[in-house]
Every structure is written in C-alpha cells, then in structure tokens.
C-alpha positions, 0 to 999 in steps of 0.5 A: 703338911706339918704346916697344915696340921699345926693350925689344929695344934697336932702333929704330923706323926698324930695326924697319920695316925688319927687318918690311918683307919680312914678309906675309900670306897670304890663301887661299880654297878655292873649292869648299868656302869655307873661308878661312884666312891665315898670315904667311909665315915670319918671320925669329927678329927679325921674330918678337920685334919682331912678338910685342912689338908686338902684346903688350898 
C-alpha cells in the first residue's frame, strides 16, 4: 500500500485517516429482492487514494 499511496505523495498512516470515514452502503428491496450497494460520497482525496489503491 505504502507503494501505491507514495504515487500521491502521502503516507499510509495519512491515507487511513483521510479513508477512515469512508463507507458503504448495502440496500435491499424487500418485495422485489433487488440488492444493490454504493460507498457514500467520497471526499476528491478519498477518491484518488481509493482509485490508486485498487488499480492493478
């Protein structure tokens, strides 16, 4: 992660903090079953450390 998160020029130690207040949301429609999740709007930094994170 240091690796990943040095391309944004912070550390991992500040990387969990900006995404500490981050989450997801898990919804469920009960009549019909359809489930569906999002991750609440994410601050532009939460954005980038998450994009680069999980780039491959």
């Amino acid at each position: 992660m240091q690796f990943k998160v040095s391309k944004l020029s912070v550390s991992v130690v500040e990387a969990l903090e900006v995404l500490k207040p981050m989450y997801r949301v898990e919804l469920k429609d009960q009549a019909s079953g359809f489930e569906w999740e999002t991750i609440v709007e994410l601050k532009k930094i939460q954005e980038n450390i998450r994009n680069v994170v999980y780039s491959v």
